[in-house]
C-alpha positions, 0 to 999 in steps of 0.5 A: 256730750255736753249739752245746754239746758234751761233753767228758771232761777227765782229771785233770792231767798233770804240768806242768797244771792242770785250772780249773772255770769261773765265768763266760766272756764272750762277744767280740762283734767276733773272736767274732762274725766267727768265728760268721757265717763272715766268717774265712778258712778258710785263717787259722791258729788263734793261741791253742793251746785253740782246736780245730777250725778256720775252716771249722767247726766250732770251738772259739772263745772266750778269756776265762774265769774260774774257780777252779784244780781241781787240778794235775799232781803237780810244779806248784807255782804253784797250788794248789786254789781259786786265782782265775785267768784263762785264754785259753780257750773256752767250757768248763766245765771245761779243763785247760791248762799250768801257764804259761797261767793268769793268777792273780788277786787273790782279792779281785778279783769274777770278772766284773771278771777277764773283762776282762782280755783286751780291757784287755790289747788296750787297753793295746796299742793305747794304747801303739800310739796313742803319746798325748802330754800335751794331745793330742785322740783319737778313738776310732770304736767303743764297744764294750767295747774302745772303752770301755777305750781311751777311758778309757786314753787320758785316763789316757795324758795325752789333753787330749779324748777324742772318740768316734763311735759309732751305738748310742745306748746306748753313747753314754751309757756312753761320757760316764759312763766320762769321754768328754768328747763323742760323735757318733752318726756321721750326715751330715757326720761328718767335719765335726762332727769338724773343728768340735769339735776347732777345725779341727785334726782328731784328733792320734789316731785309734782305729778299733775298730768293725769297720767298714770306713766308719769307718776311711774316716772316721777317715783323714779326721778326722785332722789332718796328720802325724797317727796312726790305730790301726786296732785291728779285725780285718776279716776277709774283709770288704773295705776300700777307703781313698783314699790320694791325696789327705789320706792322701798330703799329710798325712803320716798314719801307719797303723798295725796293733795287734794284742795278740800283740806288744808294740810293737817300740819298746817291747821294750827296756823292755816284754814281756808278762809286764809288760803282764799286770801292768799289766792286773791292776792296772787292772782294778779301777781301770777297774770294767770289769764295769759293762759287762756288759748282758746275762749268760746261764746257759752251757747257753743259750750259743746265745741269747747269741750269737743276741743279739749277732748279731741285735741288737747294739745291745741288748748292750755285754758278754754273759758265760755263767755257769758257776756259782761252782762250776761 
């Protein structure tokens, strides 16, 4: 269950700023495995505004909007009503360090700027993908990641962008963002996968859906020396792969993306200060806030996640609205 609890949050310390939130969208694949207990108790807290841990409770949550409050006496970089980003929980007022907050433009609509970590999560799997110019991908999951990567990899050079995904809704929204063909993964998916891609398979495979069958399925839609991106965090549910028999004679490559690395082979050129800066410029290019299916006010957080736990296929982005003013 989710719940709201209170919190006195002092003014700022030297070296912080205190940020009056506007709006925080809900995660509905990390978030949702946090809120039905599918995280190990023994798995280490990754961001440092996290509180509490997997064995609950817990302070979870890392997208949120809002506007700078005020600053500690020698923070320089902000200054009141300045429009940033935070990897933060849900919360309708926080103070962090100075170096965590992300300005954004002040042109930019706030609900466009709660994406802009999971298009920074894109962004990583698409350098992960490593799409050449002409090449077929397939991403298994449209969910709002999915989404993103999809549109990415037809700016990344993709010659087709295929996507399987069960919810009808998100079928549709997956062709208006430019997928060029998706399949509702049904009976012989693998086969359908063959015969829309001319009995080559996928040159990349994207798994993103959380499901342990679909990344069974993308091994086995992908073509010989092929790629496949596993970008979902399972957590503790099991997966179990066949690696003898396509897996071992063609070659396929596996390969983890996890957004708190840039890829090692990028390192020389890429970090993630400019990784970040290449998520504000996409950001109003991509129009993400079309995603947004459902939006609550933040006193009933608990109904959101209930909709999403309950009836994810209604949702596509459920965001909590803290008010512009907070």
């Amino acid at each position: 269950m989710a719940e709201l609890r209170l919190e006195i949050i002092a003014p700022p310390e030297p070296g912080e700023v205190r940020v009056r939130t506007i709006a925080s969208a809900i995660s509905h694949g990390t978030e949702m495995l946090v809120y039905r207990g599918e995280v190990s108790p023994d798995t280490t807290l990754d961001l440092p505004t996290l509180v509490g841990g997997y064995d609950f409770p817990i302070k979870f949550g890392y997208a949120a909007v809002g506007r700078v409050l005020d600053a500690g006496v020698d923070v320089g970089a902000f200054v009141p009503g300045d429009l940033v980003f935070v990897h933060h929980p849900h919360q309708s007022v926080f103070k962090v360090p100075a170096q965590m907050p992300v300005r954004l433009p002040d042109s930019l609509n706030p609900t466009t700027g709660l994406f802009a970590a999971n298009l920074e999560t894109a962004v990583n799997i698409v350098h992960d993908a490593n799409i050449r110019l002409g090449e077929t991908a397939i991403i298994f999951g449209q969910g709002v990641v999915g989404l993103l990567v999809s549109q990415l990899l037809k700016l990344a050079g993709a010659g087709r962008v295929l996507a399987v995904e069960p919810v009808e809704a998100r079928r549709r929204l997956s062709l208006e963002v430019g997928v060029d063909d998706v399949l509702d993964p049904g009976e012989d998916l693998v086969g359908r996968i063959f015969e829309a891609t001319e009995g080559r398979g996928a040159d990349v495979t994207v798994e993103v859906s959380g499901s342990p069958a679909a990344l069974r399925s993308a091994v086995d839609a992908t073509m010989e020396e092929g790629t496949v991106v596993v970008a979902s965090w399972y957590g503790t549910k099991p997966v179990a792969l066949d690696l003898g028999g396509r897996f071992h004679r063609g070659r396929l490559r596996l390969r983890s993306s996890q957004v708190g690395r840039v890829p090692p082979e990028l390192t020389p050129r890429w970090d993630l200060a400019r990784r970040t800066r290449t998520v504000l410029d996409l950001l109003p290019r991509l129009r993400p806030e079309r995603l947004v299916s459902h939006r609550f006010p933040f006193e009933e957080a608990a109904a959101a996640y209930r909709l999403v736990d309950e009836r994810p296929g209604e949702t596509v982005q459920v965001v909590l609205d803290h008010g512009e003013g907070g």
